[in-house]
PDB file of N, CA, C and O in Angstrom:
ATOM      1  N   UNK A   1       1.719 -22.701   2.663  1.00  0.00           N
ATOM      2  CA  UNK A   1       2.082 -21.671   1.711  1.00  0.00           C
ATOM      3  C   UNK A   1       1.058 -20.529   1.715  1.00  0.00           C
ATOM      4  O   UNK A   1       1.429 -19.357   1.649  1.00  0.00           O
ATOM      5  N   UNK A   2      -0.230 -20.877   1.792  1.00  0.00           N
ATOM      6  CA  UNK A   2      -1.259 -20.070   1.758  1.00  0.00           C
ATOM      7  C   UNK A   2      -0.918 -18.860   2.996  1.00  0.00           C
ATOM      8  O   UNK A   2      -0.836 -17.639   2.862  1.00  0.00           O
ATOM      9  N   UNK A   3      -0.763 -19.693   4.210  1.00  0.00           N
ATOM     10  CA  UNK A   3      -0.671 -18.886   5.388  1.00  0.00           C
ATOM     11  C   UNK A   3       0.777 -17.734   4.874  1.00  0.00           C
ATOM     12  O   UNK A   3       0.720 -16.509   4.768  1.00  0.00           O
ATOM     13  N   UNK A   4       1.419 -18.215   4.746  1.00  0.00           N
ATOM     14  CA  UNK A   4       3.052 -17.176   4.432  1.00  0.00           C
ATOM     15  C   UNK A   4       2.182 -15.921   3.657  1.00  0.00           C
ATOM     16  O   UNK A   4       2.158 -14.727   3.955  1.00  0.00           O
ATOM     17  N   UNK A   5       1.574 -16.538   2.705  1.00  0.00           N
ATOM     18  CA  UNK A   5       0.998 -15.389   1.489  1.00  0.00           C
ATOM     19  C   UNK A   5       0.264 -14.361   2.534  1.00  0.00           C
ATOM     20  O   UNK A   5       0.487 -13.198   2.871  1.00  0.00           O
ATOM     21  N   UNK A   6      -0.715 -15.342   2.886  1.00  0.00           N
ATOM     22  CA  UNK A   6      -1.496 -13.746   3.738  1.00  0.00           C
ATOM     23  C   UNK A   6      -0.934 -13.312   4.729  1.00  0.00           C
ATOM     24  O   UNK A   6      -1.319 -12.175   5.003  1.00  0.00           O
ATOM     25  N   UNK A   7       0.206 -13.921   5.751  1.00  0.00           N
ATOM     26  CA  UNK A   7       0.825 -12.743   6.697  1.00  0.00           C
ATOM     27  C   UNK A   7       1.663 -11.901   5.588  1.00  0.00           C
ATOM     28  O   UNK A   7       1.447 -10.708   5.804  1.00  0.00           O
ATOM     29  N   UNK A   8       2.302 -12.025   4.781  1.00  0.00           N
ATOM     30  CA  UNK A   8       3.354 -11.424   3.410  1.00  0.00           C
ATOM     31  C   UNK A   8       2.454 -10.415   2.734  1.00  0.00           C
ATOM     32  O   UNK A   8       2.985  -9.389   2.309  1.00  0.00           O
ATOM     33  N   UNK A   9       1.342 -10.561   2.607  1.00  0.00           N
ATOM     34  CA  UNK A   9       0.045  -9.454   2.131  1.00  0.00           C
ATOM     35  C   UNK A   9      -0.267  -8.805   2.936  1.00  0.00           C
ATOM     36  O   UNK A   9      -0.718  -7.726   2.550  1.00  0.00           O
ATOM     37  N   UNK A  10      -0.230  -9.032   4.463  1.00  0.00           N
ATOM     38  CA  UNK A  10      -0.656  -8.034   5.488  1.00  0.00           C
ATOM     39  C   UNK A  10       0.168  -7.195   5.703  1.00  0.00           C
ATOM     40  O   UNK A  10      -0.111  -6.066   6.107  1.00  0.00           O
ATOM     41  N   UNK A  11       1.596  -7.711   5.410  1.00  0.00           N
ATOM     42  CA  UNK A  11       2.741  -7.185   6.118  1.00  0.00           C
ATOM     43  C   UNK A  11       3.087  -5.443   4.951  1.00  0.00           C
ATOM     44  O   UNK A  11       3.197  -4.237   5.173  1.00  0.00           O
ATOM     45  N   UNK A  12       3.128  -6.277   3.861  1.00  0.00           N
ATOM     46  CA  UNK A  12       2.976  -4.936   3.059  1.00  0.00           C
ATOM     47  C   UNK A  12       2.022  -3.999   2.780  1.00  0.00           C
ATOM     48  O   UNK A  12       2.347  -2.882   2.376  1.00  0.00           O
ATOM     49  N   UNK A  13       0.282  -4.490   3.034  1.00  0.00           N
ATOM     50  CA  UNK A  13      -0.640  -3.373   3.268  1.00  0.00           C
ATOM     51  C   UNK A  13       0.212  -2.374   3.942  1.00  0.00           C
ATOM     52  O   UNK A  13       0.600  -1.305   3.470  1.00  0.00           O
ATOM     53  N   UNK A  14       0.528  -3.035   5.506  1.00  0.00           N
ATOM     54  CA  UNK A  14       0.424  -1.687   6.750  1.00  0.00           C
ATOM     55  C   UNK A  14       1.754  -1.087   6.194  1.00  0.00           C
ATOM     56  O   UNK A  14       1.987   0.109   6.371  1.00  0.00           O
ATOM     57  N   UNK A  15       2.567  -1.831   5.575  1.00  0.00           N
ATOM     58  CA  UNK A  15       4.119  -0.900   5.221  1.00  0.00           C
ATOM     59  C   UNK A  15       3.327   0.323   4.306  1.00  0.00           C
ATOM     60  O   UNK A  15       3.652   1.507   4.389  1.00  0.00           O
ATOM     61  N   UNK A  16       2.215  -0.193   3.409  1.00  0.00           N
ATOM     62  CA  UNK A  16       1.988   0.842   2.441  1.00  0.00           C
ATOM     63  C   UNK A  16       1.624   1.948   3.136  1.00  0.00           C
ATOM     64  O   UNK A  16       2.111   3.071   3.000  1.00  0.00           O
ATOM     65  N   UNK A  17       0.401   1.483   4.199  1.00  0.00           N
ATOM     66  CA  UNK A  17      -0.361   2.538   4.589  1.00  0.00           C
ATOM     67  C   UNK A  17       0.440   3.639   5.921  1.00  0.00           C
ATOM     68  O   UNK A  17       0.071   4.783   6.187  1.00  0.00           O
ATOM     69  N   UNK A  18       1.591   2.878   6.591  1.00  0.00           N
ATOM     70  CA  UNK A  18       2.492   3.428   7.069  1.00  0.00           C
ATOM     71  C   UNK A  18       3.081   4.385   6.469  1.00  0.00           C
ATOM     72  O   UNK A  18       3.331   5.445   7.043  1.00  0.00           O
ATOM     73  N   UNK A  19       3.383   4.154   5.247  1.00  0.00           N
ATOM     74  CA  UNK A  19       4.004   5.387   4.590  1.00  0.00           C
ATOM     75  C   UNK A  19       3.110   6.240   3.979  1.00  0.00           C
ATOM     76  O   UNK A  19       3.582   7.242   3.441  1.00  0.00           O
ATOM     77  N   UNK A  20       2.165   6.094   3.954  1.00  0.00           N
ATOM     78  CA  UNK A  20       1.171   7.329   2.815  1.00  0.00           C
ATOM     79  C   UNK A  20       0.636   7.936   4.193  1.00  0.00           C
ATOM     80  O   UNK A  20       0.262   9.105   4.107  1.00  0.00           O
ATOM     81  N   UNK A  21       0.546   7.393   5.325  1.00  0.00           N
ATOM     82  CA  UNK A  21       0.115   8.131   6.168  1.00  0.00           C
ATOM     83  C   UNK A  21       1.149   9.554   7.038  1.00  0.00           C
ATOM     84  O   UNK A  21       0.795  10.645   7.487  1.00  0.00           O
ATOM     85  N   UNK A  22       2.716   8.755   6.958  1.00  0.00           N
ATOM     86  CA  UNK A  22       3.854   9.466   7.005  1.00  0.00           C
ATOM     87  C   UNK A  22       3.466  10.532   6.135  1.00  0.00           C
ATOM     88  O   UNK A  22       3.073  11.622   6.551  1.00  0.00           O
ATOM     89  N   UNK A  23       3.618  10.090   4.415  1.00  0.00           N
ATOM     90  CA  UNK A  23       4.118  11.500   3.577  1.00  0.00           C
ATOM     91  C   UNK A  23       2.798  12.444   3.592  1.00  0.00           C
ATOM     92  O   UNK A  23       2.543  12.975   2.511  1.00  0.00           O
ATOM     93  N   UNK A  24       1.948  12.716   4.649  1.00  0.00           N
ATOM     94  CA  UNK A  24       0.945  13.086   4.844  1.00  0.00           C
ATOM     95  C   UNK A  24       1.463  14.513   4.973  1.00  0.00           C
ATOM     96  O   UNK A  24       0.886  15.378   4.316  1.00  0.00           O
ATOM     97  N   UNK A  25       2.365  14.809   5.654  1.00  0.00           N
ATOM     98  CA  UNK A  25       3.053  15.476   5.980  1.00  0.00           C
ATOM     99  C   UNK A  25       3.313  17.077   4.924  1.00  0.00           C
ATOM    100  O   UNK A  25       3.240  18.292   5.107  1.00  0.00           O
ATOM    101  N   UNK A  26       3.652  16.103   3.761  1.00  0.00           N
ATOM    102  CA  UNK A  26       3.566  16.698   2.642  1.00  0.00           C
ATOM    103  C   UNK A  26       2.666  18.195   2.506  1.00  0.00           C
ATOM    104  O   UNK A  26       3.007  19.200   1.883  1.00  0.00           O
ATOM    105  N   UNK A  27       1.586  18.004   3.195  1.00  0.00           N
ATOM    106  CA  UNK A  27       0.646  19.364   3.102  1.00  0.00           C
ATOM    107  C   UNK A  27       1.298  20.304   3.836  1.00  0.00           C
ATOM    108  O   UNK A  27       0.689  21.371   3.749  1.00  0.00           O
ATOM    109  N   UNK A  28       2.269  20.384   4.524  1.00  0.00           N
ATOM    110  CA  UNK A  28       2.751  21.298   5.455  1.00  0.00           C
ATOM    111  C   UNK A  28       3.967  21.975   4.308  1.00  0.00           C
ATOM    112  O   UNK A  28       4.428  23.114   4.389  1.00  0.00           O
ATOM    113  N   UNK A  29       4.245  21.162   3.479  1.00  0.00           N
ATOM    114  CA  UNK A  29       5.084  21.901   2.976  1.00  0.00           C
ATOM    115  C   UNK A  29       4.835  22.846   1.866  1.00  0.00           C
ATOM    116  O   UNK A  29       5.634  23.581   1.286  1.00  0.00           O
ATOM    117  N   UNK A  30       3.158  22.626   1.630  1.00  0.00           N
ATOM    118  CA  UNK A  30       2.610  23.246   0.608  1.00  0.00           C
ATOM    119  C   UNK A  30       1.716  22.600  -0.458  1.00  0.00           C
ATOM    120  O   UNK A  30       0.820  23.223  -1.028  1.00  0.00           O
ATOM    121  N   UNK A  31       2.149  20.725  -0.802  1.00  0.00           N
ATOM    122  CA  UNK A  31       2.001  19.895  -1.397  1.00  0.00           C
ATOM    123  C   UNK A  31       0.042  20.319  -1.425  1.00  0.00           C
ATOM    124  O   UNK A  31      -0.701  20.292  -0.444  1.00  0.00           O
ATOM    125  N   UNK A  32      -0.398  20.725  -3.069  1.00  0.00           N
ATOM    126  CA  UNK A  32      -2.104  19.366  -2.892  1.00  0.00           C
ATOM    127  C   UNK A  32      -1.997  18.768  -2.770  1.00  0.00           C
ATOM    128  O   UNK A  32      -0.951  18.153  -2.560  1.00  0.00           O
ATOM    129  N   UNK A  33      -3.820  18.241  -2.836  1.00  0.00           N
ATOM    130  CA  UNK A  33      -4.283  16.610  -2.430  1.00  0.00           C
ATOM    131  C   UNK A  33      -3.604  16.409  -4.110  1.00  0.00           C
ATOM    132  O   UNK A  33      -2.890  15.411  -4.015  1.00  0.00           O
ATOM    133  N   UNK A  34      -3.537  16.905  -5.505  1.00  0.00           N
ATOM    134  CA  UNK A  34      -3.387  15.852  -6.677  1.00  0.00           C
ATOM    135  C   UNK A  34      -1.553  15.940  -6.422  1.00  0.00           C
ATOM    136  O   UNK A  34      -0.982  14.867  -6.618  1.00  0.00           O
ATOM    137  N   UNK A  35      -1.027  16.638  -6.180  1.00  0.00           N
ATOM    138  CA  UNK A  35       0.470  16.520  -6.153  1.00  0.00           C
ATOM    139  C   UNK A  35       0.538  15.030  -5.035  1.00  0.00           C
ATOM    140  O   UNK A  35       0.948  13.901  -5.305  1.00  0.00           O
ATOM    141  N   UNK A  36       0.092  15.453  -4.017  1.00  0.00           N
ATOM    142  CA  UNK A  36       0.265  14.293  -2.891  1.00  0.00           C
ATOM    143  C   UNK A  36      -0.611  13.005  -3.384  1.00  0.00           C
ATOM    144  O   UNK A  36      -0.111  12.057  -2.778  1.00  0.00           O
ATOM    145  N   UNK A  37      -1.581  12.564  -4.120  1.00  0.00           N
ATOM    146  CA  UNK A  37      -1.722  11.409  -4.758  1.00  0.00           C
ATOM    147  C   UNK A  37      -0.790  11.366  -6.154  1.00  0.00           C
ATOM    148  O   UNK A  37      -0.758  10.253  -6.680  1.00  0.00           O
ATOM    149  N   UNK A  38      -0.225  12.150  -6.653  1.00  0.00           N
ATOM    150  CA  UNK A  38       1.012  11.485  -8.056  1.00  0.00           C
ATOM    151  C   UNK A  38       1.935  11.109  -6.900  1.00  0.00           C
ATOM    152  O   UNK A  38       2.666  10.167  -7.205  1.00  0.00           O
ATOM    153  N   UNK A  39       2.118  11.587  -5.623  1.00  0.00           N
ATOM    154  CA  UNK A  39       3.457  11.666  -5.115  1.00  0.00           C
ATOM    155  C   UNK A  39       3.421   9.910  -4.605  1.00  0.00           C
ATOM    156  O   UNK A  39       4.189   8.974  -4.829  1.00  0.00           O
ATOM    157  N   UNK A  40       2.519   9.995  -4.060  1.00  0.00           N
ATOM    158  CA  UNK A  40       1.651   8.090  -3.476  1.00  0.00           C
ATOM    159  C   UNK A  40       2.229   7.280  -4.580  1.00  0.00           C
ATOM    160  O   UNK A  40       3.176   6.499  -4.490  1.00  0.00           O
ATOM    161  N   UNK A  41       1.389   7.629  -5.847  1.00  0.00           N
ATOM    162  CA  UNK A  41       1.485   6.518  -6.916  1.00  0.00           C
ATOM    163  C   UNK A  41       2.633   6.171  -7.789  1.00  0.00           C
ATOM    164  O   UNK A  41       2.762   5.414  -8.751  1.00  0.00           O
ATOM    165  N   UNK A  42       3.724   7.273  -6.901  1.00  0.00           N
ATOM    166  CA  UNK A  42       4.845   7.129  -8.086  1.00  0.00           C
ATOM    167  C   UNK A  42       6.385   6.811  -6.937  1.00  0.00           C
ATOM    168  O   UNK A  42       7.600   6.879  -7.125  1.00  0.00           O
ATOM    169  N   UNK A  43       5.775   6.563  -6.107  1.00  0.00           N
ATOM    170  CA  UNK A  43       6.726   5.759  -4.586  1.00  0.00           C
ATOM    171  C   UNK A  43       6.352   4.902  -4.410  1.00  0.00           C
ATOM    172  O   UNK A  43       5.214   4.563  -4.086  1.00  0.00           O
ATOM    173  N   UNK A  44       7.692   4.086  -4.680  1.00  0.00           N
ATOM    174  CA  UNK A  44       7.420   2.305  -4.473  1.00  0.00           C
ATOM    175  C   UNK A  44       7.526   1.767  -3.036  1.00  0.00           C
ATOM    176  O   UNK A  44       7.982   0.646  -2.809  1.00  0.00           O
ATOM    177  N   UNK A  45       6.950   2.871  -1.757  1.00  0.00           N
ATOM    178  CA  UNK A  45       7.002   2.450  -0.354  1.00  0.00           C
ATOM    179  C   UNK A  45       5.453   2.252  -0.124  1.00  0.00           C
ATOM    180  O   UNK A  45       5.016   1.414   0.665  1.00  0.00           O
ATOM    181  N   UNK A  46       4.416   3.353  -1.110  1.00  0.00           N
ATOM    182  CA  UNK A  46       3.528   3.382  -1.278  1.00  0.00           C
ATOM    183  C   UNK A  46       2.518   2.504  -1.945  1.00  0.00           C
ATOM    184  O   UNK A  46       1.294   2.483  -1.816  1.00  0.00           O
ATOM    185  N   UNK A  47       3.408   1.704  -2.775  1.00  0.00           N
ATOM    186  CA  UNK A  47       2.678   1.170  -3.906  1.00  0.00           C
ATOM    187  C   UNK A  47       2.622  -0.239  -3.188  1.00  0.00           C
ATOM    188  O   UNK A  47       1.540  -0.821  -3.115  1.00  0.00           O
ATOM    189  N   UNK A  48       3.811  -0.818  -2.639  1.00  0.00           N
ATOM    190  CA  UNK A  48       3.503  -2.094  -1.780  1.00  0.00           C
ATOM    191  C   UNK A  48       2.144  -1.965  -1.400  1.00  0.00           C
ATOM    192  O   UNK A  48       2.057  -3.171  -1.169  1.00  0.00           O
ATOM    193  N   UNK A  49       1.287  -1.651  -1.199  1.00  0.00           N
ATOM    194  CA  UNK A  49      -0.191  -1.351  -0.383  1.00  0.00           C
ATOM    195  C   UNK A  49      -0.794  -1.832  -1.286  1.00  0.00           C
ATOM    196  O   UNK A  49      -1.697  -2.515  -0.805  1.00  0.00           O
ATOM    197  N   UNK A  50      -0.812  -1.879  -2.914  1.00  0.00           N
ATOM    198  CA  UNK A  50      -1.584  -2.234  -3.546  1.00  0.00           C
ATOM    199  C   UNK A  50      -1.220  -3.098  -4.055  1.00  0.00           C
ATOM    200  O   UNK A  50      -2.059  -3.271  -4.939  1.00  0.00           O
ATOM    201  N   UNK A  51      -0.158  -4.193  -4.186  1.00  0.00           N
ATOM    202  CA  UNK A  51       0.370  -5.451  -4.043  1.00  0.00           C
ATOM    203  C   UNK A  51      -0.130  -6.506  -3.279  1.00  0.00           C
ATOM    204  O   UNK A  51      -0.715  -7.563  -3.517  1.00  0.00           O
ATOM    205  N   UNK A  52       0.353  -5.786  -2.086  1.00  0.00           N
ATOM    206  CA  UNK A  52      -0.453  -6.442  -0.933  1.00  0.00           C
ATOM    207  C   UNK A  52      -1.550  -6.953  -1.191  1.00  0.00           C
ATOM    208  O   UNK A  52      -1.750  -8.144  -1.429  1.00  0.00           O
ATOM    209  N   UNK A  53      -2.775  -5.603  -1.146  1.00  0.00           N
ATOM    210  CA  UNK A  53      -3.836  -5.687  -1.809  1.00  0.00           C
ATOM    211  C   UNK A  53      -4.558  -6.853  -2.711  1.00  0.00           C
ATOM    212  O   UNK A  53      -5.638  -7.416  -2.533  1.00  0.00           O
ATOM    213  N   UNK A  54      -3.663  -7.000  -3.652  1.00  0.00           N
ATOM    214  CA  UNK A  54      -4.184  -7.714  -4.553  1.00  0.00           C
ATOM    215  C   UNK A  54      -3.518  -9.442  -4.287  1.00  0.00           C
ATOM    216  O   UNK A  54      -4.294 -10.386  -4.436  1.00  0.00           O
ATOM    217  N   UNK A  55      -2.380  -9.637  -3.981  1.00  0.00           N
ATOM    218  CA  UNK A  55      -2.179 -11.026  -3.221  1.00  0.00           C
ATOM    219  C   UNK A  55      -3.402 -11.395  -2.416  1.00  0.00           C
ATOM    220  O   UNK A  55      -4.043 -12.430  -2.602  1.00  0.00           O
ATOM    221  N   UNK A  56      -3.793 -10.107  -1.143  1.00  0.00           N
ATOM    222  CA  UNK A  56      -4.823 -10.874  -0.779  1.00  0.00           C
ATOM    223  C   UNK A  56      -6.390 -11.032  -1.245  1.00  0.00           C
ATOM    224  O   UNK A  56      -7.260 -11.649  -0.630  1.00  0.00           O
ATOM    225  N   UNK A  57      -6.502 -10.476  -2.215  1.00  0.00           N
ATOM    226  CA  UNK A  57      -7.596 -10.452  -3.446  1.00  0.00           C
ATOM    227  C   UNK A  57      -7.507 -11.828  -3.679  1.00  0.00           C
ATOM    228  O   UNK A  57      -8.251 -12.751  -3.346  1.00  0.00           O
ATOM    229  N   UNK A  58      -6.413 -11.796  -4.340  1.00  0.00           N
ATOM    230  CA  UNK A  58      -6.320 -13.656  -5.468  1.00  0.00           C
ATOM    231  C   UNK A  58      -6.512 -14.484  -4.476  1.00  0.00           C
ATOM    232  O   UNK A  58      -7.476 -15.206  -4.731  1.00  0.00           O
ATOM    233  N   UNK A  59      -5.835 -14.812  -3.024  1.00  0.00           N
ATOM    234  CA  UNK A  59      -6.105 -15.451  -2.320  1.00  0.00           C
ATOM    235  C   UNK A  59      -7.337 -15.712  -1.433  1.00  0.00           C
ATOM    236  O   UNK A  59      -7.584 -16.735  -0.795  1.00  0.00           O
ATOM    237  N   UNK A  60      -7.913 -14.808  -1.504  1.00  0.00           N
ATOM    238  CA  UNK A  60      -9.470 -14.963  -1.244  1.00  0.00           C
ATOM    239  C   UNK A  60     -10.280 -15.616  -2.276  1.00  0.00           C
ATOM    240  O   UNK A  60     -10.639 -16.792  -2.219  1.00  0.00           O
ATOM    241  N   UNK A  61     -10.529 -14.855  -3.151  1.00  0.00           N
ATOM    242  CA  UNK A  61     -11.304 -15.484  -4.760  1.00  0.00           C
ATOM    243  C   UNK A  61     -10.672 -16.671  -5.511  1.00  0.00           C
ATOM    244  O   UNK A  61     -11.113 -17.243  -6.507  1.00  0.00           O
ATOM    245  N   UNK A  62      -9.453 -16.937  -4.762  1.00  0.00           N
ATOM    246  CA  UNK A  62      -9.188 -18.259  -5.232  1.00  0.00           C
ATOM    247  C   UNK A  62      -9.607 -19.592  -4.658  1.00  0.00           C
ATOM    248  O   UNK A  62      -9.635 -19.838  -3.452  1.00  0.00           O
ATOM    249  N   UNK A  63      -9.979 -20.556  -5.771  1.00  0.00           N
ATOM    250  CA  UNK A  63     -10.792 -21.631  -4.956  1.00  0.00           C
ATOM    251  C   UNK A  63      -9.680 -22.666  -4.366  1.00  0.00           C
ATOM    252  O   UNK A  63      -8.643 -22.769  -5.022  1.00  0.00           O
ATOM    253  N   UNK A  64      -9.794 -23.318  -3.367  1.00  0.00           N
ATOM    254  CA  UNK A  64      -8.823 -24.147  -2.600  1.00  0.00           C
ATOM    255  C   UNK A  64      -8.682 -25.532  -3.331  1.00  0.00           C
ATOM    256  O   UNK A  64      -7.927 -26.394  -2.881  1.00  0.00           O
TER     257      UNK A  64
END
């Protein structure tokens, strides 16, 4: 079970960081850096990253 968790935590980091690196893009259309971080934190393609994140948090600091 442990193992599922951390490939399932990895898998959604890179989805996160896949996409924030995509809507990067955003500056071309004019977007700031604070428009383009509300834009991050308020897209749930983005936010998987910090899910991720934290699954593999608990699963580290958790004792076996």
């Amino acid at each position: 079970m442990r193992i599922f968790l951390y490939i399932l935590s990895f898998i959604l980091m890179v989805i996160g960081c896949v996409f924030s690196i995509l809507y990067i893009n955003l500056f071309s259309f004019g977007y700031t850096i604070l428009e383009y971080i509300e834009f991050i934190f308020t897209n749930i393609e983005c936010l998987v990253f910090f899910i991720g994140l934290g699954i593999y948090i608990i699963l580290i600091w958790r004792k076996v």
